[in-house]
matplotlib code that plots the C-alpha trace (Angstrom):
import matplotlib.pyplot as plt

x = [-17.9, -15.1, -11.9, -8.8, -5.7, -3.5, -0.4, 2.0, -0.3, 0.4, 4.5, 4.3, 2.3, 4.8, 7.6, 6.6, 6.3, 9.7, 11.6, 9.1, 10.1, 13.9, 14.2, 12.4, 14.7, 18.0, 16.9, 15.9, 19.6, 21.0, 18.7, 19.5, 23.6, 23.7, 21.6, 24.6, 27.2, 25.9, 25.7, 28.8, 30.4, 29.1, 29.9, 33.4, 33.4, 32.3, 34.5, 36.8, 36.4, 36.1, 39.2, 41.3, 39.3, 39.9, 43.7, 44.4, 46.2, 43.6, 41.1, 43.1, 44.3, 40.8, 39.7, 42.5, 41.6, 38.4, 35.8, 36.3, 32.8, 34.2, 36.7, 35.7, 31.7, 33.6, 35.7, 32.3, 30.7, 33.5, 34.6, 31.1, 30.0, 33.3, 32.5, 28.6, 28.0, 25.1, 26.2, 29.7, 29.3, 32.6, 31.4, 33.1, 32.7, 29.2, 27.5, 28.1, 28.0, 30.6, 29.1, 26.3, 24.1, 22.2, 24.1, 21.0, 21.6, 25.1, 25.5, 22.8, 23.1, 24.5, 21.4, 23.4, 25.3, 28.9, 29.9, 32.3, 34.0, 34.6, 36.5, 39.0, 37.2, 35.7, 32.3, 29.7, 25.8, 22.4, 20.5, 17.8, 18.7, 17.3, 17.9, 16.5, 17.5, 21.8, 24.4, 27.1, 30.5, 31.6, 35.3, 37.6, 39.9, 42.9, 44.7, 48.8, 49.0, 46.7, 43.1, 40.0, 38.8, 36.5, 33.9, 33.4, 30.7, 30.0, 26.5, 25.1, 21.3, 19.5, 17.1, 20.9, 22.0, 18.7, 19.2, 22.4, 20.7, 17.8, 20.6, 22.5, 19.5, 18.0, 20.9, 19.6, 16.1, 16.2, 18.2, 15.8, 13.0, 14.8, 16.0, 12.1, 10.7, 13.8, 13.0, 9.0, 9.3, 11.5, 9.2, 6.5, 8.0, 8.5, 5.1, 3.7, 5.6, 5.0, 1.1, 1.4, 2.7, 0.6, -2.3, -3.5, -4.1, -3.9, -1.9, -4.8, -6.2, -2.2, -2.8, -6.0, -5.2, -2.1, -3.9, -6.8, -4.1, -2.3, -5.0, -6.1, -3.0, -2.3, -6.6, -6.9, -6.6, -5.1, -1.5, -0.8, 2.7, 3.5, 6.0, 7.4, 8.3, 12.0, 10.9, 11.7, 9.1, 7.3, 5.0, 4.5, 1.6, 2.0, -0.3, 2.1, 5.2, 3.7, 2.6, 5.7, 7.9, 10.1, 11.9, 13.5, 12.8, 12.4, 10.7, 13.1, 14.8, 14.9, 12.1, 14.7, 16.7, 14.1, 14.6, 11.2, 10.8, 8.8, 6.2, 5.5, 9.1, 9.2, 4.8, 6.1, 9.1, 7.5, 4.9, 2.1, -1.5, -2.5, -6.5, -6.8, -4.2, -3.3, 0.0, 1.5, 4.4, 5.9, 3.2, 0.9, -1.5, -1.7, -4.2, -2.5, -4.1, -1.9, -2.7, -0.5, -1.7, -1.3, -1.9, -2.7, -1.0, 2.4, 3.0, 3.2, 4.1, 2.1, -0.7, -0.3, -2.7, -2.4, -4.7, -4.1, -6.9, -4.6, -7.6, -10.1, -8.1, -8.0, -12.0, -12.5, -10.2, -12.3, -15.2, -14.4, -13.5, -17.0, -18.7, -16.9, -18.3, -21.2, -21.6, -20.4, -22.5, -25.4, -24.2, -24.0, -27.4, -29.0, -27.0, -27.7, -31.5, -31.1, -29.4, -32.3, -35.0, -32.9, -32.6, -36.3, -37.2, -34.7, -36.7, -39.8, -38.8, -37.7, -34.2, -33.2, -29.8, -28.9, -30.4, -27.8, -25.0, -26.0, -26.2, -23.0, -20.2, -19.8, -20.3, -17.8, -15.1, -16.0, -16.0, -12.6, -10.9, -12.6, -11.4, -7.6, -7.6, -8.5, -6.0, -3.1, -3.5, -3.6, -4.9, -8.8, -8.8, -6.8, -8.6, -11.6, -10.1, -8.9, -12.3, -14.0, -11.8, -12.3, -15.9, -15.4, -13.2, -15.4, -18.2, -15.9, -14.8, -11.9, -10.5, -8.6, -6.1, -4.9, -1.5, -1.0, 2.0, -0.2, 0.5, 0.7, 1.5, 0.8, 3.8, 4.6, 2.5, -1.1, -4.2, -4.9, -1.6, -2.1, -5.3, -4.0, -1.0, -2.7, -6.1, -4.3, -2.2, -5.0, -7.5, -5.1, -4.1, -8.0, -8.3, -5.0, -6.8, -9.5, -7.6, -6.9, -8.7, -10.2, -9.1, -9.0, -6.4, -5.2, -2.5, -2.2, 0.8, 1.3, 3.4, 5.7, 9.2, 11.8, 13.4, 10.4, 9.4, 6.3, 6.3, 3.5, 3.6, 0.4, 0.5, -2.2, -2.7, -2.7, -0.5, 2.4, 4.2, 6.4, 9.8, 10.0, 8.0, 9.3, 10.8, 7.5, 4.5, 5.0, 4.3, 0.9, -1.0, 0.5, -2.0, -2.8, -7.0, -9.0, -9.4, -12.7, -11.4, -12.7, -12.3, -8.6, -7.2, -3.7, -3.6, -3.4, 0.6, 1.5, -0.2, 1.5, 4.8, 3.7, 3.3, 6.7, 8.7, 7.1, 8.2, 11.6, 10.8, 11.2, 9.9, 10.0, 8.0, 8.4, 8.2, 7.1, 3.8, 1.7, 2.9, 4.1, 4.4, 6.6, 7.0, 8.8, 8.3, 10.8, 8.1, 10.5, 8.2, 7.8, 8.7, 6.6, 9.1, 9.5, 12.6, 13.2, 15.5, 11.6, 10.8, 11.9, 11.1, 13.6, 13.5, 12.7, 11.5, 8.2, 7.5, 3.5, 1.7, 0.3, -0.3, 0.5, -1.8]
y = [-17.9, -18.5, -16.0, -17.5, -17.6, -14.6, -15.4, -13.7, -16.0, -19.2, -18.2, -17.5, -20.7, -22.5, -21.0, -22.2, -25.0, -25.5, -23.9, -26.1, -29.1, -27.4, -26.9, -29.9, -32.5, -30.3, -30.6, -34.4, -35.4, -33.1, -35.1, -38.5, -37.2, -35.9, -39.5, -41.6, -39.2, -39.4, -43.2, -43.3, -41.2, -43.4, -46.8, -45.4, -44.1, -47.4, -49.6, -47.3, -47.5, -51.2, -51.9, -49.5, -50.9, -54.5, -53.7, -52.6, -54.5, -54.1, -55.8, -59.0, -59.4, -58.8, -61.9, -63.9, -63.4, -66.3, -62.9, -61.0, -59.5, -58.2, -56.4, -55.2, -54.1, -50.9, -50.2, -50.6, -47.8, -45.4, -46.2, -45.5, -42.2, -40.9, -41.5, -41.2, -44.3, -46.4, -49.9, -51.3, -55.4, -57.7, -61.1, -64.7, -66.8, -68.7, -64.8, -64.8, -61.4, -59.7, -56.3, -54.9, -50.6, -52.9, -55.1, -57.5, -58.8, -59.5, -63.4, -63.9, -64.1, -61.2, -61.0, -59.8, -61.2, -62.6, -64.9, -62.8, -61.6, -65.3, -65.9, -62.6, -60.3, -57.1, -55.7, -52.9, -53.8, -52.2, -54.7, -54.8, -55.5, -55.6, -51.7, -50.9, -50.8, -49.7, -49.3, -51.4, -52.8, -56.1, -57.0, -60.1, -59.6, -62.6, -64.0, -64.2, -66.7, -64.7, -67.3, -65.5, -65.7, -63.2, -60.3, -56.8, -54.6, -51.4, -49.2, -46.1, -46.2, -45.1, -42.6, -40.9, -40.9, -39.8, -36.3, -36.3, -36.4, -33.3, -31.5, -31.5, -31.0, -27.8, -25.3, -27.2, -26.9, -22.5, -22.7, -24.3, -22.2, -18.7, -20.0, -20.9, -17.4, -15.2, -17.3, -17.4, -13.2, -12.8, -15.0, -12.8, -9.3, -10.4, -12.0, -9.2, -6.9, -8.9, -8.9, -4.8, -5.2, -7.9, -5.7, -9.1, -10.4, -14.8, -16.5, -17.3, -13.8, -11.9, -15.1, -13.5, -10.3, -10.3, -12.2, -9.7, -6.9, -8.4, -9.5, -5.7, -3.9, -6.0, -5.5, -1.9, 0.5, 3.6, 4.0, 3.2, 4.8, 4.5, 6.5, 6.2, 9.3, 9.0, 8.9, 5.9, 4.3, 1.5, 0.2, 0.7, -1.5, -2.5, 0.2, 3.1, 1.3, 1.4, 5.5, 6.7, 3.9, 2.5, -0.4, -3.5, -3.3, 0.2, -0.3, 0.3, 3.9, 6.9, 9.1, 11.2, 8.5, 6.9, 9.2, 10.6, 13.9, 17.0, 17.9, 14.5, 13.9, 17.0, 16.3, 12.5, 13.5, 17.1, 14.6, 17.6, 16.7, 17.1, 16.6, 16.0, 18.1, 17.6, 16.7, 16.7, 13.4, 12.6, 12.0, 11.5, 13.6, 12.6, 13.3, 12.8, 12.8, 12.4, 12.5, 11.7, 8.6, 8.4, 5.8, 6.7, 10.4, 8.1, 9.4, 6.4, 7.9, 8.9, 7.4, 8.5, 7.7, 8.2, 8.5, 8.2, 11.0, 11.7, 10.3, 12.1, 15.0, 15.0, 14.4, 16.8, 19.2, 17.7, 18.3, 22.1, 22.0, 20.8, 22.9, 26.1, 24.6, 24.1, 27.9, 29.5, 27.5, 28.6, 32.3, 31.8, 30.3, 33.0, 35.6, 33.5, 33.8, 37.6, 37.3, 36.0, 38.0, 41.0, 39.4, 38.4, 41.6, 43.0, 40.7, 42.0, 45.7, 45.2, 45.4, 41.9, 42.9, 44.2, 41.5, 39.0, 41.1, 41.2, 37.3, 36.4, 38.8, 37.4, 33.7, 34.6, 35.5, 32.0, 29.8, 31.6, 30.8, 27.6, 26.3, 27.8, 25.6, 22.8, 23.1, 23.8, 21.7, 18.0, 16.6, 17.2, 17.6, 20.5, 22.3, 21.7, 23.3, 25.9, 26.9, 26.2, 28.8, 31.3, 31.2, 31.1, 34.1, 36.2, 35.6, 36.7, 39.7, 38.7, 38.3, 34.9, 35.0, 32.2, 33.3, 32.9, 30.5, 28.2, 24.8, 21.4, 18.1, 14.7, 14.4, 11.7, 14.0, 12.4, 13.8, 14.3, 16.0, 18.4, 19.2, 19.5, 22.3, 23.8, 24.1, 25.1, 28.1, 29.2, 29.2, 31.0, 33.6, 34.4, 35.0, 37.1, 39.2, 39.3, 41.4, 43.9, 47.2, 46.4, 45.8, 41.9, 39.8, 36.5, 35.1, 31.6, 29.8, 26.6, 25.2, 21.5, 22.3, 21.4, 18.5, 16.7, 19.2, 21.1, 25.4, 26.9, 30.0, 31.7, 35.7, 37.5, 41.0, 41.0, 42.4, 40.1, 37.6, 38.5, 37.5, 36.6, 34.1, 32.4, 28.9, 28.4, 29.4, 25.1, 24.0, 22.3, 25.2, 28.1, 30.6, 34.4, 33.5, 34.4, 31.9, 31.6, 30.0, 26.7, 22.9, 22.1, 25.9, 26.3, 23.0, 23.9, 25.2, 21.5, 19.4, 21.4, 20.8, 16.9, 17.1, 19.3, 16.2, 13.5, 14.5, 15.8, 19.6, 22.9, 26.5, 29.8, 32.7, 36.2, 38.6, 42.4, 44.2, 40.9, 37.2, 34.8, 31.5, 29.4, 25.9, 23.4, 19.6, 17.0, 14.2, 10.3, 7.9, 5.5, 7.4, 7.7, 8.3, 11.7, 13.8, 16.4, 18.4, 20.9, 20.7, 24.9, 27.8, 30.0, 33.4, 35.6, 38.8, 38.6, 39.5, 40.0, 40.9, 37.9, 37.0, 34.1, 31.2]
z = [3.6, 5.9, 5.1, 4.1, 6.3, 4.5, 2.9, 5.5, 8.2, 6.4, 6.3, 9.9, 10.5, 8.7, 10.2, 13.6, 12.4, 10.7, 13.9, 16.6, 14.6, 14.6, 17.8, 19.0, 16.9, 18.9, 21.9, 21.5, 19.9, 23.0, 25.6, 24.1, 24.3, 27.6, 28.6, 27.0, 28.3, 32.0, 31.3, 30.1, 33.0, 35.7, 34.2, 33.5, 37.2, 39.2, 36.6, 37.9, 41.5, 41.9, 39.5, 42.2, 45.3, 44.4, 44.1, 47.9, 49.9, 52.9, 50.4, 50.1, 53.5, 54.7, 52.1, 54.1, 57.5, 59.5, 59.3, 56.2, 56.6, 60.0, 57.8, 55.0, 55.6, 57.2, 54.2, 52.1, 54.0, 54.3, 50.7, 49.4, 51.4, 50.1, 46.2, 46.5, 44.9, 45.9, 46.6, 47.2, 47.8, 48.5, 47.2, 47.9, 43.9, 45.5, 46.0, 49.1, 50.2, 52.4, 52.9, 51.4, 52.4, 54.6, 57.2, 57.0, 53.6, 54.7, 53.6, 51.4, 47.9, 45.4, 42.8, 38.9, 36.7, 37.8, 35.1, 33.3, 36.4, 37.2, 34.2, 35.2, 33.1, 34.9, 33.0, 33.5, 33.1, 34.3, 36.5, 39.2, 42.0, 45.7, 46.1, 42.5, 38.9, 39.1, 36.5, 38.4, 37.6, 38.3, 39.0, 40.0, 42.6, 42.5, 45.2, 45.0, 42.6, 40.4, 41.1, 41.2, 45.1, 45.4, 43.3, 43.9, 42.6, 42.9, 41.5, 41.2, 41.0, 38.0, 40.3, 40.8, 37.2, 36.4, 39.0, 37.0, 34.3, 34.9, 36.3, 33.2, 31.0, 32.9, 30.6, 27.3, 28.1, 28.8, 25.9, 23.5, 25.1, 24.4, 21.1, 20.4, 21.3, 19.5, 16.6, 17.3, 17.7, 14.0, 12.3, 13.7, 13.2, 9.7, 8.8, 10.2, 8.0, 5.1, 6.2, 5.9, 2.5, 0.9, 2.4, 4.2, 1.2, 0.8, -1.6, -3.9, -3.9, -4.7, -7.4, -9.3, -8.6, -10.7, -13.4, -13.0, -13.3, -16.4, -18.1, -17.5, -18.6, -21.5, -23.2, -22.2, -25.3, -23.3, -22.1, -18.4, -17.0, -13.1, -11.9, -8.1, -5.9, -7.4, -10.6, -11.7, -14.3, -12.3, -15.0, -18.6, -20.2, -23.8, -25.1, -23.6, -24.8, -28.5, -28.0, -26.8, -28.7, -25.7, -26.2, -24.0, -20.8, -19.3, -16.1, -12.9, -15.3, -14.4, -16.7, -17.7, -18.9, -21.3, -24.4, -24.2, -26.2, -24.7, -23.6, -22.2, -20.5, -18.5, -17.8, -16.4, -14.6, -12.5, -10.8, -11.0, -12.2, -15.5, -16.8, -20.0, -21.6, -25.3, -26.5, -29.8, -29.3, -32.3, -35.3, -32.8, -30.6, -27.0, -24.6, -21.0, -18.3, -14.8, -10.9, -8.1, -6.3, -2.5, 0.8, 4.3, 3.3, 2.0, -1.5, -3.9, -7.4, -9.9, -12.9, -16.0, -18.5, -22.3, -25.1, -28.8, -30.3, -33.7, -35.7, -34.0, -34.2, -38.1, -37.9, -35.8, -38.2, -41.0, -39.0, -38.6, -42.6, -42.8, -40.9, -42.0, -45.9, -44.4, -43.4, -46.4, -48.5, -46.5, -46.7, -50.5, -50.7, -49.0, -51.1, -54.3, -53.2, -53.1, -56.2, -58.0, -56.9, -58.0, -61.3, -61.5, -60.4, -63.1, -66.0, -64.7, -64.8, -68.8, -68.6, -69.4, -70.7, -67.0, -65.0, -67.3, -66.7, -63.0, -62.8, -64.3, -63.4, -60.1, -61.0, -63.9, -61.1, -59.1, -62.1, -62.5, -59.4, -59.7, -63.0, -62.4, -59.7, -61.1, -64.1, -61.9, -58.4, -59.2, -55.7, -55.6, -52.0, -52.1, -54.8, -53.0, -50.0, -51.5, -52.6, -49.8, -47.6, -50.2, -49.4, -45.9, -45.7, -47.9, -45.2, -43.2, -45.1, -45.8, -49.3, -49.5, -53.2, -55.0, -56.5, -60.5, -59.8, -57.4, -59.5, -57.6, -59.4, -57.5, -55.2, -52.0, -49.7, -48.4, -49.2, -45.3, -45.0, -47.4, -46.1, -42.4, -43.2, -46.1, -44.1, -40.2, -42.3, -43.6, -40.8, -38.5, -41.3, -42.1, -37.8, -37.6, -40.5, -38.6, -35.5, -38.2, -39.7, -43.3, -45.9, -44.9, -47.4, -47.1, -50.1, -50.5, -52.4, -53.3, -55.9, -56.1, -56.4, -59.8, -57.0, -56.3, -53.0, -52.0, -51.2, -49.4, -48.5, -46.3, -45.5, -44.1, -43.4, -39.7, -36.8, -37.5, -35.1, -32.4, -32.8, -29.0, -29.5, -32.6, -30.6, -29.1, -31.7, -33.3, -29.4, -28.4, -26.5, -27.7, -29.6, -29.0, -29.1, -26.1, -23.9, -25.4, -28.0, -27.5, -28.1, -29.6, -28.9, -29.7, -31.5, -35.4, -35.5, -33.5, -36.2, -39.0, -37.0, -37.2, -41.0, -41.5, -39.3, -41.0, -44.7, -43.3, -44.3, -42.5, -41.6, -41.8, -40.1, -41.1, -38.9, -38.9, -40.7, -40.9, -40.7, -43.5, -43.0, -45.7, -45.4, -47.7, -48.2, -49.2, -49.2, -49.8, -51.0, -48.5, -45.7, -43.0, -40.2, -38.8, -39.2, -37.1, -38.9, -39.8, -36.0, -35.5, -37.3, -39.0, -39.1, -41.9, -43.2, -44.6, -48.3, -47.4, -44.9, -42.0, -38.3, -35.6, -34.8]

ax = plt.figure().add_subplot(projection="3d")
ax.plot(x, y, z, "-o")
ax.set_aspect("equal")
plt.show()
């Protein structure tokens, strides 16, 4: 397949083209001017000549005399190698010549036109004659009482007009040439250039490639964001536009300058590589993943790509929920199993009134906490989470308590929201617990508020949250696990932030023996914009015991 001619070839091509075409028309309109001027000059000149030659008193006293050949064939010569003209012939009004460049054709007739000039009028014409093709002039010389009695004509040869002529060409003709290569050499320098940055690509290829490239940006399902060296935003397909919620037309900004809230507008604008890294935006979480992008060592910016995981974020919560349900049921059916055997064991033995008392007491308690939950919270998905963390914690040794005043009616706040603070307190109260010496307590409280508002309130018995770091523990990343932590570390807190924004609530953390962790709802039907009044914590002294995420 034979390679295309690339587009910065075909502009030089065509710029030859245009500048040989250019340059040729000049110097053709300067040729054909200088040609009439040189004309011009020697008609004017011999017109010239003879009208003065034919008025000299020599002339007509030479016509007068027996001989004028005699007389005037040395005037002829001595005029004629004075002006450099070619021919200078006195001529009686039959053609009779009188002198003529060669003595010989002295007397025979004068070969040209002489009809005007014998009607008094003097003319110019181009005409062959015996010593070649001339531009000549032909005028009437008069007698005293003003009768035509004799012609003069005098030439110049075209072979001398035509030296004239080269001579007078040779400046046009160096100056067309450089004018050619100066212009040849720019067109070069810059289709060469433009070669560099169209990467020697044709016009038909820069053609699919930009469909290719549009077509790609506009169907791909992640967020693409180029950003040059400067930091200006080069590209933003539709997809990132939608994530990060820019408007009009912010290509050609400054990052800083588009509005964009941490921790992605300090990730964009530092340049440095990022793989993979979570980030809570908004109601959304983020995974961005950046690199720096360079050619032939020439930094070019960098990629930024952007993908929406805030579903599979609440599965994978869900997930966990599962899984942690999943467990304690497990533990439960292995203890119930134990259970049983004591109590058959029990029948067996003949104490039957024991083996009932054994049986129910602690089903009594469960059936308890069970049915108080179910008379007070309204949302089923709550209750159920409820008591599925109470049989997680006591797997885990840790006692989980409803409070007496726990008492939810159905209020503006989602299901999934609920589930998502409710569930991310209580998972990272039962692990703080964990870091601390027995006995293990977790308090739960959660109760809908006289104005329409939601209070929970999660304490835990463990070492309590630093009050250094009380502006950063609702920031994606920050947790006080071991880096063994795994999938999704340090992400709980930053999706409770995302519920306290989006029902325009706020927080408080106590800080001291334990952690406590109170946050209040003012869910607007409707409303599913954030509000960042709830985005920080407030400080506060805790009224139970509790520990950080």
């Amino acid at each position: 397949m034979r390679k295309r001619m690339s587009l910065a070839r075909q502009l030089f091509a065509l710029q030859l083209a245009v500048i040989l075409a250019l340059v040729g028309t000049a110097a053709l309109l300067v040729f054909l001017e200088v040609r009439r001027d040189t004309r011009a000059h020697a008609e004017l000149e011999v017109r010239t000549l003879a009208s003065a030659l034919a008025e000299l008193p020599e002339v007509r006293t030479a016509l007068e005399s027996p001989d004028p050949a005699a007389v005037l064939q040395p005037l002829a010569t001595s005029v004629r190698e004075a002006t450099g003209t070619d021919f200078i012939v006195f001529m009686a009004p039959d053609r009779t010549r009188y002198t003529h460049p060669n003595p010989e054709r002295v007397g025979e007739p004068f070969v040209g036109t002489i009809g005007p000039a014998l009607e008094g009028r003097a003319f110019t014409e181009s005409y062959e004659g015996t010593l070649g093709p001339s531009v000549r002039a032909v005028v009437p010389i008069r007698d005293a009482d003003g009768e035509v009695d004799a012609l003069l004509s005098i030439g110049i040869l075209q072979e001398q007009i035509g030296s004239e002529l080269q001579r007078r060409l040779y400046p046009v003709v160096y100056l067309s040439a450089a004018a050619l290569l100066v212009a040849a050499a720019g067109s070069y320098a810059i289709s060469r250039r433009l070669d560099r940055q169209t990467l020697g690509l044709g016009a038909e290829e820069i053609t699919r490639l930009y469909e290719h490239h549009d077509a790609v940006l506009r169907t791909v399902r992640e967020g693409l964001l180029i950003v040059s060296p400067r930091g200006e935003l080069v590209l933003a397909n539709d997809q990132a536009r939608a994530l990060l919620g820019l408007t009009g037309h912010p290509e050609g900004r400054q990052v800083r300058d588009l509005g964009l809230r941490p921790p992605l507008d300090g990730l964009l604008a530092s340049g440095e590589p990022a793989d993979d890294r979570l980030c809570v935006y908004g109601d959304r979480v983020l995974v961005a993943h950046q690199e720096r992008i360079e050619k032939d060592g020439r930094p070019l910016g960098t990629v930024t790509t952007l993908r929406d995981h805030t579903e599979l974020e609440a599965l994978a919560g869900e997930l966990d929920s599962v899984r942690g349900f999943t467990d304690a049921l497990r533990a439960q059916a292995h203890e119930s199993a134990n259970r049983l055997h004591t109590v058959i064991t029990m029948v067996e033995l003949g104490q039957p009134e024991r083996a009932v008392e054994f049986a129910t007491v602690e089903l009594a308690s469960a059936q308890q906490l069970a049915d108080r939950l179910t008379e007070s919270v309204e949302e089923p998905a709550l209750a159920a989470l409820l008591l599925g963390k109470a049989a997680q914690a006591a797997e885990k040794g840790v006692e989980l308590v409803v409070t007496e005043d726990t008492a939810v009616a159905e209020s503006a706040v989602t299901a999934r929201d609920l589930v998502t603070l409710v569930g991310n307190l209580v998972d990272n109260a039962i692990d703080a617990a964990l870091t601390a010496e027995p006995p293990r307590k977790v308090t739960v409280t959660a109760r809908s508020e006289p104005d329409g508002g939601l209070l929970v309130r999660v304490s835990d018995s463990g070492r309590g949250v630093d009050g250094a770091h009380l502006d950063s523990i609702f920031t994606r990343g920050w947790t006080t696990k071991s880096a063994a932590g795994g999938r999704g570390q340090g992400l709980g807190l930053a999706l409770v932030k995302q519920v306290i924004s989006r029902y325009g609530g706020e927080a408080e953390v106590g800080t001291g023996n334990g952690g406590v962790f109170t946050v209040r709802l003012h869910p607007r039907e409707g409303s599913e914009e954030p509000d960042e009044r709830g985005d920080q914590p407030t400080r506060d002294q805790p009224d139970e015991p509790g520990e950080e995420a």
